[in-house]
Every structure is written in C-alpha cells, then in structure tokens.
N, CA, C and O of each residue as an XYZ file, in Angstrom:
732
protein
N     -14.575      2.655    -10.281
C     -14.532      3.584    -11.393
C     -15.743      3.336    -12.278
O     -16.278      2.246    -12.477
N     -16.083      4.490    -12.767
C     -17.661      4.627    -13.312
C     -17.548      3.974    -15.061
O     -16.889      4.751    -15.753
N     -17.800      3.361    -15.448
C     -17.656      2.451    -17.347
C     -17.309      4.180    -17.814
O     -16.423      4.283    -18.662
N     -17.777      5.158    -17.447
C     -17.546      6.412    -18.502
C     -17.109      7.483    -17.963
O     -17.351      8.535    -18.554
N     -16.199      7.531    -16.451
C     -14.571      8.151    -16.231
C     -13.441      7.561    -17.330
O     -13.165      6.450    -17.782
N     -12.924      8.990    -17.510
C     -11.617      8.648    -18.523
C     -10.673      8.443    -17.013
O     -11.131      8.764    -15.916
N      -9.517      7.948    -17.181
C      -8.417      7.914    -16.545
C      -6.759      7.838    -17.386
O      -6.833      7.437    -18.548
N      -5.519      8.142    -16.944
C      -4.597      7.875    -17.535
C      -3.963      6.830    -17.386
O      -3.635      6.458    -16.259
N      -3.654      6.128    -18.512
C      -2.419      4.928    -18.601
C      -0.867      5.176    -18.668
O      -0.523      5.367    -19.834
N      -0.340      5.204    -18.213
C       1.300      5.519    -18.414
C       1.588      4.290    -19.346
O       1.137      3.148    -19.258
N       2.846      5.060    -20.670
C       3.778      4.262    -21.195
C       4.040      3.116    -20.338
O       4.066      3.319    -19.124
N       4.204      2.147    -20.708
C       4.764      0.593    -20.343
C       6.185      1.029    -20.714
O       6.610      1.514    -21.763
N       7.033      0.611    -19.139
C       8.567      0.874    -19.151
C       9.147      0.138    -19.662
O       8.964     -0.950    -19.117
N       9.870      0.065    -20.547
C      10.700     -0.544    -20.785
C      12.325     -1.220    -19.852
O      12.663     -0.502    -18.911
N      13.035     -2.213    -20.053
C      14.426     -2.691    -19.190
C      15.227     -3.265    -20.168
O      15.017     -3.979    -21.149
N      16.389     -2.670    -19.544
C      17.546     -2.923    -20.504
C      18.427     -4.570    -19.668
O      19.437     -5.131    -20.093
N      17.839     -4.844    -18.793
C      18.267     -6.226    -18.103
C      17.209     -6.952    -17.952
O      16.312     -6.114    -17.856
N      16.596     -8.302    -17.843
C      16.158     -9.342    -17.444
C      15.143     -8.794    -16.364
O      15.617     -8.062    -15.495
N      13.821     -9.072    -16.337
C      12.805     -8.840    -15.074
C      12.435    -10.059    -14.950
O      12.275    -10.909    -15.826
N      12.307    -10.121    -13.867
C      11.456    -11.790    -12.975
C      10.636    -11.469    -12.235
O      11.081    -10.721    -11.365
N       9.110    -11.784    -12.114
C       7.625    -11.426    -11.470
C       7.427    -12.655    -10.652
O       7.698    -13.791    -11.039
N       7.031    -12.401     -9.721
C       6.060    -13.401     -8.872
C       4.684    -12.905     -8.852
O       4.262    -11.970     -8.172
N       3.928    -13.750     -9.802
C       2.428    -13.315     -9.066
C       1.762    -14.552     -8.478
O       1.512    -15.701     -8.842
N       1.571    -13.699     -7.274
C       0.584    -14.694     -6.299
C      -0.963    -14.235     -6.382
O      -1.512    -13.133     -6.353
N      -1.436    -15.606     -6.501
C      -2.930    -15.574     -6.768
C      -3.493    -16.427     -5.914
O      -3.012    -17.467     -5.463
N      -4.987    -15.732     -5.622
C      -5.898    -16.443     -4.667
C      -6.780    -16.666     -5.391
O      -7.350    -15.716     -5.929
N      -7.385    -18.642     -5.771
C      -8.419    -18.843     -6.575
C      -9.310    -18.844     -5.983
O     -10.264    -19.445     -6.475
N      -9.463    -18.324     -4.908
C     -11.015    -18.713     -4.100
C     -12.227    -18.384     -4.809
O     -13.221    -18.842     -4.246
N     -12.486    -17.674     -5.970
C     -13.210    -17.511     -6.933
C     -12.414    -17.721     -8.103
O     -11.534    -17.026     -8.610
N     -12.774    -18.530     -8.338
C     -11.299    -19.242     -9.435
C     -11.613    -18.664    -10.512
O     -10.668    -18.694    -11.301
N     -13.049    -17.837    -11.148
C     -13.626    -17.207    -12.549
C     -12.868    -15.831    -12.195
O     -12.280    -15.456    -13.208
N     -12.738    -15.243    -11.480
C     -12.296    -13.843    -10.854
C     -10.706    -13.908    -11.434
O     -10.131    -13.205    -12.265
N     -10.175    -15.251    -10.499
C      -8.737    -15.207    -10.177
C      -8.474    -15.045    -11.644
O      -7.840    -14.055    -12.009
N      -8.890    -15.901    -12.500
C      -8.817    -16.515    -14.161
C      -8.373    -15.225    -14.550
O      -7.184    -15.027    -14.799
N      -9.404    -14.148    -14.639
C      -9.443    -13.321    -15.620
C      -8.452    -12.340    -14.735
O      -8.311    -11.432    -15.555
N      -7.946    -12.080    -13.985
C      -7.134    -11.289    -13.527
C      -5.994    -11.922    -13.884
O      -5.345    -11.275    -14.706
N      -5.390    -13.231    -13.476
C      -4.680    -13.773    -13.954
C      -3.824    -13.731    -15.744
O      -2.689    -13.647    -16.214
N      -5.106    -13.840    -16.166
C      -4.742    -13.211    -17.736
C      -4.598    -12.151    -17.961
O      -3.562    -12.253    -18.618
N      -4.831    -11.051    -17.948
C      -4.447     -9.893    -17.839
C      -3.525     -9.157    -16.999
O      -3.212     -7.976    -17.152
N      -2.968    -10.232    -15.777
C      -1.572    -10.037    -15.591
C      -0.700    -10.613    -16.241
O       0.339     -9.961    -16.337
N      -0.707    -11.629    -16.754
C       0.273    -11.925    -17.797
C       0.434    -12.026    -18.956
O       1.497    -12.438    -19.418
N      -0.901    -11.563    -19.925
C      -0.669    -10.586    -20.586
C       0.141     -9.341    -20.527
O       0.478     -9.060    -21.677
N       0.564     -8.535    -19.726
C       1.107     -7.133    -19.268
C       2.575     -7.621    -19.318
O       3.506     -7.098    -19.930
N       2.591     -8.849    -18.467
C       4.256     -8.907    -18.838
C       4.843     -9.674    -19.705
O       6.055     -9.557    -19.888
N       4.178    -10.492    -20.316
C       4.554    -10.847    -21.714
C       4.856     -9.578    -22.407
O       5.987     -9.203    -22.717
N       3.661     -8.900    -22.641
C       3.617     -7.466    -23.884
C       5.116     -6.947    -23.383
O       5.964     -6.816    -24.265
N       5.501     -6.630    -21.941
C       6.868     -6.032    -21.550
C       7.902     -7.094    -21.661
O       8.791     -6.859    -20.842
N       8.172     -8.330    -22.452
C       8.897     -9.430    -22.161
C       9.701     -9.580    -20.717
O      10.915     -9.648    -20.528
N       8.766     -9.603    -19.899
C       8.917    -10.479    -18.356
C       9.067    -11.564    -18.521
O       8.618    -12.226    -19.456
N       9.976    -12.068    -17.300
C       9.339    -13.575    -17.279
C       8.959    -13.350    -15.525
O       9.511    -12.663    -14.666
N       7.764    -14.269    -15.475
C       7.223    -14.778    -14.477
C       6.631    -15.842    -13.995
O       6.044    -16.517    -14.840
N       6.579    -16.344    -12.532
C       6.055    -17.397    -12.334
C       4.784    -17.028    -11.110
O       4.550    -15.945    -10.572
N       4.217    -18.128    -10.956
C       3.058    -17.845    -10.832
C       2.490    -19.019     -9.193
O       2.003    -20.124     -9.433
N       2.632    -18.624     -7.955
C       2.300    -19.054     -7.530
C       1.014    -18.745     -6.291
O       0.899    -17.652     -5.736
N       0.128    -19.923     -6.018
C      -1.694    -20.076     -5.286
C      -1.561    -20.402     -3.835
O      -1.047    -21.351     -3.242
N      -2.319    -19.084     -3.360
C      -2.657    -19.268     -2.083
C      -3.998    -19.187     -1.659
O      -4.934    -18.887     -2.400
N      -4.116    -19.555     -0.026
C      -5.784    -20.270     -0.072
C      -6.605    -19.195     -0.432
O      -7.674    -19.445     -0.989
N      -6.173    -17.672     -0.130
C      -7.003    -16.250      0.553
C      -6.108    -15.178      0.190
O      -5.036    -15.184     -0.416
N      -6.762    -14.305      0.674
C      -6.138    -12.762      0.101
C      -4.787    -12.296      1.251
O      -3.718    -11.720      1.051
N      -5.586    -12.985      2.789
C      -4.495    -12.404      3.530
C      -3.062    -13.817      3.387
O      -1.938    -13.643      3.859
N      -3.348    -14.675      2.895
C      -1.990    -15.551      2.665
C      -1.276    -14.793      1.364
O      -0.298    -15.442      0.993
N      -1.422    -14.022      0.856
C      -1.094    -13.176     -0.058
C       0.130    -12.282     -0.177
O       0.857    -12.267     -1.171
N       0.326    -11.440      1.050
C       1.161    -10.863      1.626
C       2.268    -11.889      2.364
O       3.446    -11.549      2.252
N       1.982    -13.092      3.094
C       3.345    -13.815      3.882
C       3.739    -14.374      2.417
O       4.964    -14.495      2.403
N       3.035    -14.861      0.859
C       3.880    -15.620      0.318
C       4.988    -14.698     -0.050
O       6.199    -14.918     -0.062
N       4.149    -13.338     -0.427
C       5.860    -12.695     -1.341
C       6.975    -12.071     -0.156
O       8.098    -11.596     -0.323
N       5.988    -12.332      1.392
C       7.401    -11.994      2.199
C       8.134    -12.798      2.315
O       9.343    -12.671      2.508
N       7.387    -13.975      2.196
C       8.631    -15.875      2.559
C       9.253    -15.753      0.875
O      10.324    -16.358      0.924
N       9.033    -15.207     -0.667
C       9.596    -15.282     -1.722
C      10.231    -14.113     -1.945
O      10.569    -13.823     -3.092
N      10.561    -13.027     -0.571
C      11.432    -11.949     -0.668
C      12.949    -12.258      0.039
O      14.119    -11.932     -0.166
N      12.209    -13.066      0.968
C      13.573    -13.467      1.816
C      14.724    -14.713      1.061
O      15.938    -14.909      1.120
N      13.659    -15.306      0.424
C      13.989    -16.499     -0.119
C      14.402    -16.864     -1.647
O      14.759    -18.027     -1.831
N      14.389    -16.052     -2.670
C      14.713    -16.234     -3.996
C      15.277    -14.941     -4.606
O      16.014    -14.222     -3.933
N      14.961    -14.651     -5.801
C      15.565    -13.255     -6.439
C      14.465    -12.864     -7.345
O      14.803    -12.993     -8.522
N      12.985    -12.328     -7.147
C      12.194    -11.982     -7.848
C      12.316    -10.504     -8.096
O      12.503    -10.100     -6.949
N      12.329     -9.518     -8.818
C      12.555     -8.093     -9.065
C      11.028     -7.421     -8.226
O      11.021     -6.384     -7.562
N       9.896     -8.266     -8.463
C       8.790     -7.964     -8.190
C       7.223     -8.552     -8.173
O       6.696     -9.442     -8.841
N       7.000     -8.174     -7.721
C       5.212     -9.336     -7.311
C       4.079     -8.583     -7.654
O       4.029     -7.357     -7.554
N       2.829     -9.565     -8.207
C       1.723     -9.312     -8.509
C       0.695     -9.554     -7.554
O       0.578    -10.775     -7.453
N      -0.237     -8.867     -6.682
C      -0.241     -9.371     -5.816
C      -1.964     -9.840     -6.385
O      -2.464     -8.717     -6.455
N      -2.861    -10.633     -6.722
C      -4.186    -11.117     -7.422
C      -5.041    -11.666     -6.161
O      -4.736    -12.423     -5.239
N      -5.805    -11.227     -6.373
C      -7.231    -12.216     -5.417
C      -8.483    -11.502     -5.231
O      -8.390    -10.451     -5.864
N      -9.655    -11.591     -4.632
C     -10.609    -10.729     -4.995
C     -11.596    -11.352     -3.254
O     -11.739    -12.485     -2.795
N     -12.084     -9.951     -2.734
C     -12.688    -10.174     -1.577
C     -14.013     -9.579     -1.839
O     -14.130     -8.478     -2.378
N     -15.457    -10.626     -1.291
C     -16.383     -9.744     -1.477
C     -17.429     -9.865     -0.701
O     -18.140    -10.808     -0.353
N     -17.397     -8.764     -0.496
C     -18.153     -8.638      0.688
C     -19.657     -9.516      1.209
O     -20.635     -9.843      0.536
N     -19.420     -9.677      2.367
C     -20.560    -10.870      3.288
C     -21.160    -10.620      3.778
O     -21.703     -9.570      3.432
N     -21.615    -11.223      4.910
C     -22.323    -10.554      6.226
C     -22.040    -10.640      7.578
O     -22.882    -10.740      8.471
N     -20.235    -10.578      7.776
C     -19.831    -10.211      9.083
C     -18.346     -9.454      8.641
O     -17.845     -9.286      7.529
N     -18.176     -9.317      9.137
C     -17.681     -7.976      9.529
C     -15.756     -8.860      8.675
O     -14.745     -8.204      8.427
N     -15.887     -9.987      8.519
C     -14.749    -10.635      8.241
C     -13.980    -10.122      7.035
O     -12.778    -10.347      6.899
N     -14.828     -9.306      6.010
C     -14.645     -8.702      4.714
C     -13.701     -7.198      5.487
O     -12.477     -7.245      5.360
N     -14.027     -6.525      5.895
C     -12.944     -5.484      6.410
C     -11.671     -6.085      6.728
O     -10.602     -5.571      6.398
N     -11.796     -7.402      7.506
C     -10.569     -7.170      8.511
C      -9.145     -7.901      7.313
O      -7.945     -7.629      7.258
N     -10.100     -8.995      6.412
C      -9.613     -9.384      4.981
C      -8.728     -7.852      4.345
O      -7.516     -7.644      4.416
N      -9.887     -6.860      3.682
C      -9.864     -6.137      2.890
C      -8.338     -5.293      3.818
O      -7.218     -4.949      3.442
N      -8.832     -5.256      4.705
C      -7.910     -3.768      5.556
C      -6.042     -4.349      5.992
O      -4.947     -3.848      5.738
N      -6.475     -5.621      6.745
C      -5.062     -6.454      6.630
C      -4.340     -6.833      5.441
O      -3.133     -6.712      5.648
N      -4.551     -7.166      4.497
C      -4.029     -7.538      2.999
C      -3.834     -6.779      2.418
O      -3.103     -7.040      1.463
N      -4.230     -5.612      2.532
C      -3.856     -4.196      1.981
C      -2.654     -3.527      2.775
O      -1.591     -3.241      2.225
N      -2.909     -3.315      4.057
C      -2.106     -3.057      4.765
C      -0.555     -3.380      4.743
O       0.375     -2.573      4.729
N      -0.501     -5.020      4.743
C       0.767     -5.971      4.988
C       1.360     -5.487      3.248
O       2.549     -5.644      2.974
N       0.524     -4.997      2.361
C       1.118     -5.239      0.803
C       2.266     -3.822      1.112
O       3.487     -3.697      1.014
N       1.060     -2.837      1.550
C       1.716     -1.505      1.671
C       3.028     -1.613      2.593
O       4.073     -1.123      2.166
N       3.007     -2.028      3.419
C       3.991     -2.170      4.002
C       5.396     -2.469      3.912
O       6.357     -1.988      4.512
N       5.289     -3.577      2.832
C       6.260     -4.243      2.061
C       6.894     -3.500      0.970
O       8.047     -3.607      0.551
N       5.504     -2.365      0.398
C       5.969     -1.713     -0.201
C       6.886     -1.037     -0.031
O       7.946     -1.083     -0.656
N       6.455      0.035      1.264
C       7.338      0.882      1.734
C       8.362      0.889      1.925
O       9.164      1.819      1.835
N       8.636     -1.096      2.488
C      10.338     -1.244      2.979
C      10.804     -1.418      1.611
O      11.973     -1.801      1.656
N      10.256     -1.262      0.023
C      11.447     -1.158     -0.803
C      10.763     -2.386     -1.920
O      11.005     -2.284     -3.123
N       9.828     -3.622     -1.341
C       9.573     -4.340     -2.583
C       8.813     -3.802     -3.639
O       8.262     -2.908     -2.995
N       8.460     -3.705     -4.556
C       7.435     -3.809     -5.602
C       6.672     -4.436     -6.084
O       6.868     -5.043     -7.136
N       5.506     -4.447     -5.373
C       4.190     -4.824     -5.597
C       3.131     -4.162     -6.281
O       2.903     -2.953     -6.315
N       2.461     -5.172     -6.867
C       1.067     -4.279     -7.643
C      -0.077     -4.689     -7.220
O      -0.174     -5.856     -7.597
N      -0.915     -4.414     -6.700
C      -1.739     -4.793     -5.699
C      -2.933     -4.920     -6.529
O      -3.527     -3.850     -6.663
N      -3.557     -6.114     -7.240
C      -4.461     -6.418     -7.579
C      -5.859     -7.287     -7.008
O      -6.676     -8.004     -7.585
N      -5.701     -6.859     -5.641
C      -7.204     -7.860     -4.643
C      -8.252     -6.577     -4.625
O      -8.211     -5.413     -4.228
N      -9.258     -7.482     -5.307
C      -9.793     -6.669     -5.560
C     -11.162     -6.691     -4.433
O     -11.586     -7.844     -4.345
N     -11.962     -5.685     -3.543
C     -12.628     -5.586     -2.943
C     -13.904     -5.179     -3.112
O     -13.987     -3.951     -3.104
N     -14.959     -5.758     -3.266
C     -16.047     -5.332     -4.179
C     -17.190     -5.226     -3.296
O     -17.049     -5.236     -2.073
N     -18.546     -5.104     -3.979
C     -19.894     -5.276     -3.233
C     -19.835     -6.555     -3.486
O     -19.239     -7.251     -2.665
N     -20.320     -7.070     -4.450
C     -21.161     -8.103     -4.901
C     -19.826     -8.623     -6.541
O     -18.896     -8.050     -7.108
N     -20.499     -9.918     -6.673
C     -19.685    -10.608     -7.835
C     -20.025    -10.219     -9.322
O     -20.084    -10.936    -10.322
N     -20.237     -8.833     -9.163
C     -21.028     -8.477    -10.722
C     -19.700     -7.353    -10.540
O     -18.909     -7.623    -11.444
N     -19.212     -6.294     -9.776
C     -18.463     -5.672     -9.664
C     -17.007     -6.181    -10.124
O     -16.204     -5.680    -10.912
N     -16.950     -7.447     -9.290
C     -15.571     -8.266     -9.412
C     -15.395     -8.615    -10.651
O     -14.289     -8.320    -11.104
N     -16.243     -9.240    -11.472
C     -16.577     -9.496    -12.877
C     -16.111     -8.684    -13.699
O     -15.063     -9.071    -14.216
N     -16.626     -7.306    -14.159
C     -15.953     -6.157    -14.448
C     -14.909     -6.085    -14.696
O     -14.316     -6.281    -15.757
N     -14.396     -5.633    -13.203
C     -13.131     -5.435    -12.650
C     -12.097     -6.557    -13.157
O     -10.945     -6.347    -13.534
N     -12.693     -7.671    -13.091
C     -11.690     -8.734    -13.529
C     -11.366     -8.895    -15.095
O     -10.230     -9.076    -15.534
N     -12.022     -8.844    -15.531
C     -12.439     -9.083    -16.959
C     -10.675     -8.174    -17.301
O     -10.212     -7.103    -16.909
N     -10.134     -9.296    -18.219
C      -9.124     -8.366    -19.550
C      -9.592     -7.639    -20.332
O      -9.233     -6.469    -20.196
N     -10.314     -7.854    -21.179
C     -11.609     -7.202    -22.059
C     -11.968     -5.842    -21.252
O     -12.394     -4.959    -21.995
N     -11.880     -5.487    -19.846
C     -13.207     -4.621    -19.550
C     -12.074     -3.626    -18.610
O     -11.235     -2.936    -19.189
N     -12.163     -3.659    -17.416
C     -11.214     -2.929    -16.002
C      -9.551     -3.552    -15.910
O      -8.478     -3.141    -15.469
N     -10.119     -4.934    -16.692
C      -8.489     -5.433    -16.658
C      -7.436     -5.149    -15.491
O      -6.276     -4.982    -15.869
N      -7.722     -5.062    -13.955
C      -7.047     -4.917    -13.037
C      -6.140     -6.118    -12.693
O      -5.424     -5.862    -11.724
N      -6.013     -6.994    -13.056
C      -4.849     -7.945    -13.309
C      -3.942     -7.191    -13.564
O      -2.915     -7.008    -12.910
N      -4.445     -6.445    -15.066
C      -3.419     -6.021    -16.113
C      -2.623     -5.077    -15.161
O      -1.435     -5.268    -14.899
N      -3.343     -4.068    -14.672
C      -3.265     -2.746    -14.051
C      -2.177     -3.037    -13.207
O      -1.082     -2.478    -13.276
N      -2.521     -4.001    -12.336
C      -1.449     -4.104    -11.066
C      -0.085     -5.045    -11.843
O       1.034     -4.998    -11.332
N      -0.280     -5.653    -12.775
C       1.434     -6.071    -13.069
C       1.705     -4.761    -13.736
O       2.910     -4.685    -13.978
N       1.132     -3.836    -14.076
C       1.539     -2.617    -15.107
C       2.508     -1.890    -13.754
O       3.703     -1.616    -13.872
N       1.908     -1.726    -12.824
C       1.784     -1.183    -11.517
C       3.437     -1.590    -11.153
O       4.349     -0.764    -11.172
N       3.603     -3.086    -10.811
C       4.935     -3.539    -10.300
C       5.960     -3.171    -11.341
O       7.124     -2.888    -11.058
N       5.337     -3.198    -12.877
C       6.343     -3.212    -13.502
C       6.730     -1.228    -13.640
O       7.745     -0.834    -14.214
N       6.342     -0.861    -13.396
C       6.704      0.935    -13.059
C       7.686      1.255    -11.713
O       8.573      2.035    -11.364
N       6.829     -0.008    -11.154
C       8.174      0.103     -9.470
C       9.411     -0.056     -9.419
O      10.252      0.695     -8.926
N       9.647     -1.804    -10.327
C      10.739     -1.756    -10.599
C      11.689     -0.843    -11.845
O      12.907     -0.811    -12.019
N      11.072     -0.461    -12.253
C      11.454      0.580    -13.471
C      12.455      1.271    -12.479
O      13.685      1.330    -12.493
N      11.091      2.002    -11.218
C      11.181      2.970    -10.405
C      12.888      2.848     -9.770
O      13.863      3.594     -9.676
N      12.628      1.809     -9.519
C      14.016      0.615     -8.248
C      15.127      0.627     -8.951
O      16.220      0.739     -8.396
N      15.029      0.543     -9.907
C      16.477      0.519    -10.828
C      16.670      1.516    -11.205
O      17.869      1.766    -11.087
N      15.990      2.508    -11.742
C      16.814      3.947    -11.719
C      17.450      4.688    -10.827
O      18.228      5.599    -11.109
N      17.054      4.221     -9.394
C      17.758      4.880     -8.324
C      18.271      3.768     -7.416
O      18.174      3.841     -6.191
N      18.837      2.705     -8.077
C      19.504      1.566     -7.514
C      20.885      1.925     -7.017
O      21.228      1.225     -6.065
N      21.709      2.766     -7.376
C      22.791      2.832     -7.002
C      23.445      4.676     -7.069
O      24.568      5.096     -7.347
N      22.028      5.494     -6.638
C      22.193      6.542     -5.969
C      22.160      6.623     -4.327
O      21.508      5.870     -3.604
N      23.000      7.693     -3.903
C      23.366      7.542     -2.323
C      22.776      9.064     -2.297
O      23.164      9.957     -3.050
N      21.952      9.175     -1.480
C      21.665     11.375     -0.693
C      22.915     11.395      0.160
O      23.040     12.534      0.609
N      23.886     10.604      0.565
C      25.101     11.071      1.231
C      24.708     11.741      2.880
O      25.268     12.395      3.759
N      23.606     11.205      2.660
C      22.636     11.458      4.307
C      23.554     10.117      5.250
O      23.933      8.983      4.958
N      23.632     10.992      6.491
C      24.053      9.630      7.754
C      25.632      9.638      7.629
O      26.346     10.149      6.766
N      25.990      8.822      8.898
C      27.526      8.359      9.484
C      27.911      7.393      8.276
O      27.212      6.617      7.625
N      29.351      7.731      8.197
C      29.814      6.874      7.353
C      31.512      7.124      7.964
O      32.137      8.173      8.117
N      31.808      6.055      8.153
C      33.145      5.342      9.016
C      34.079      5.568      8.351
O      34.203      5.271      7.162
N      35.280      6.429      9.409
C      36.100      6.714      9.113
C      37.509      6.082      8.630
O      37.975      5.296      9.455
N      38.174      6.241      7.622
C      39.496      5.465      7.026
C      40.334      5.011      8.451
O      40.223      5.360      9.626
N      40.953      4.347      7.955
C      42.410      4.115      9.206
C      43.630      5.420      9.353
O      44.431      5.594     10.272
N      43.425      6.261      8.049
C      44.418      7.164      8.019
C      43.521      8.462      8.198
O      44.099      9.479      7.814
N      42.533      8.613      8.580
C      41.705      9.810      8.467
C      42.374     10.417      9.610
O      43.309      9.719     10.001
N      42.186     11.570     10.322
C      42.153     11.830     11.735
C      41.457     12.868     11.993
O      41.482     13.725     11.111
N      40.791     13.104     12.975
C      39.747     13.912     13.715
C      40.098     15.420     13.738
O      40.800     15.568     12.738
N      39.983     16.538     14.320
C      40.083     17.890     14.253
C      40.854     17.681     15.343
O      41.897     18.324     15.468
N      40.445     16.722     16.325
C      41.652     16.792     17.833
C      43.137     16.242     17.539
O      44.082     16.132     18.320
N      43.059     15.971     16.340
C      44.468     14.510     15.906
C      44.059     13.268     16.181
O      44.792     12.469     15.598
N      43.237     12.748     16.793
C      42.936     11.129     17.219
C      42.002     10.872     15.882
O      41.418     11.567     15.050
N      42.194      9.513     16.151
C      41.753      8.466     14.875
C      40.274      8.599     15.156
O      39.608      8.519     14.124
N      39.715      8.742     16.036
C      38.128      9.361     16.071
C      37.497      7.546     16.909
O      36.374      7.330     17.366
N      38.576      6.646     16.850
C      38.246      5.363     17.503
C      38.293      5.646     18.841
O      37.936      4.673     19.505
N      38.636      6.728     19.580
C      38.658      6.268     21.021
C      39.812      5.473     21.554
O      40.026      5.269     22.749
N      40.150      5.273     21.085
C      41.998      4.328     21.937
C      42.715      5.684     21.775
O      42.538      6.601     20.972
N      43.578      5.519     22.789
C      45.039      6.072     22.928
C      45.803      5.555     21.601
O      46.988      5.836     21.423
C-alpha cells in the first residue's frame, strides 16, 4: 500500500464474554518481529484481550504451532506474526506461498486467524510495514482475528437445518417402519 492510499478501518468489536489470543511470532528478524509484536498487542489490550504469546524458528513453523494450540488448549483465536524477505532462490515463494496457504486453510476449517507475515522486497518495506507508528500490520492482523471471532460467536449456535438428522425412537416413516431397517 502506497504512504498516500486512503483505506478503511472497521470499528473494533467489542465481547460481552472473555477472549483469549495466541500470537505466534517468528523473530528471525527480531527488529521486524518487535514492532509487529507491539502493535499486536497493543490492539488487544485497547479491546481488553488477554493473550499469550508464543516463538517459532520461521514463518512456515507458524501455521503447525496454532494447529498443535488448536487441538490442544482453548484459544478463541491466533495472531499469526513473522516477516519473509525476499533472497536469491527461489526459497522466498515456497516460504511466502506455504505459510499463507496452511493459515488459509485453517481458516476455512473455522479457526480465526489474522495473518500478519509479512512478505516484502527488501527490509526497508518490512520496516514500514512493521512499524506501530506507520502500517502497523501487527496491529491490523490482531484487529483481523479479533473481527473473526466477533464473526464466530455471532453465528455460534445458528443451524441452516441443511443435512440428515436422526430419527426419534417414536418417529415412524411414511411406510410405518421406524426408518432403522429391522423388522
């Protein structure tokens, strides 16, 4: 994004229950991670979150921590922080394209993630971008999770009444049979 594109910010959601964040961060540029870091938790302080905060080596260990801390604890939602920049083999795509990929994915099956790895040219971009003061994409992506779960709990305990759903013991079929198949 260009220093002088406008863009929109959405209201910061508010919760009427308790939120818990995981953000996972990659210090491999530990000045990068820093300032993203602060400006993600800045975002959920300002929303009184609580979160904890745990370091992995790289961008693609990024995606298995919040799948091993999806299976494994009760976080509402994850930050996902780290910053890739580009080299001179081809290793920056397969980084950039897998870690993106595995986040989306996770997304889709239902977690809430805010995807803050950031993929740049060069470390003047990342800088920027990182900065609280400036692009604040820390900020952006806990803003990000925290809209998902907003998202997740408003339709936590709606059904579309789509699909099979199993019949009573006293129901019975249009033929008279219990619809089980026994005599």
């Amino acid at each position: 994004m260009a220093a002088h594109d406008k863009h929109t910010v959405l209201p910061r959601p508010s919760f009427d229950k308790p939120v818990k964040v995981l953000i996972v961060v990659s210090p491999y540029y530990s000045d990068i991670a820093e300032g993203l870091l602060t400006g993600a938790k800045a975002e959920l302080d300002a929303a009184g979150v609580t979160w904890d905060v745990v370091e992995m080596p790289g961008a693609l260990e990024i995606p298995t921590a919040i799948g091993i801390s999806d299976r494994r604890s009760n976080f509402d939602g994850y930050v996902a922080l780290g910053c890739v920049i580009r080299g001179e083999t081809t290793h920056y795509e397969t980084v950039c394209n897998d870690s993106s990929r595995a986040l989306q994915l996770m997304g889709l099956q239902g977690l809430c993630i805010g995807n803050g790895i950031l993929t740049v040219e060069n470390r003047g971009q990342a800088e920027v971008r990182a900065d609280p003061k400036g692009q604040n994409k820390g900020g952006g992506a806990a803003a990000a999770a925290l809209h998902l779960i907003a998202l997740a709990r408003k339709w936590a305990n709606t059904s579309k009444g789509v699909g099979f759903k199993s019949l009573g013991q006293d129901t019975l079929m249009a033929d008279g049979s219990d619809g089980s198949g026994i005599a």
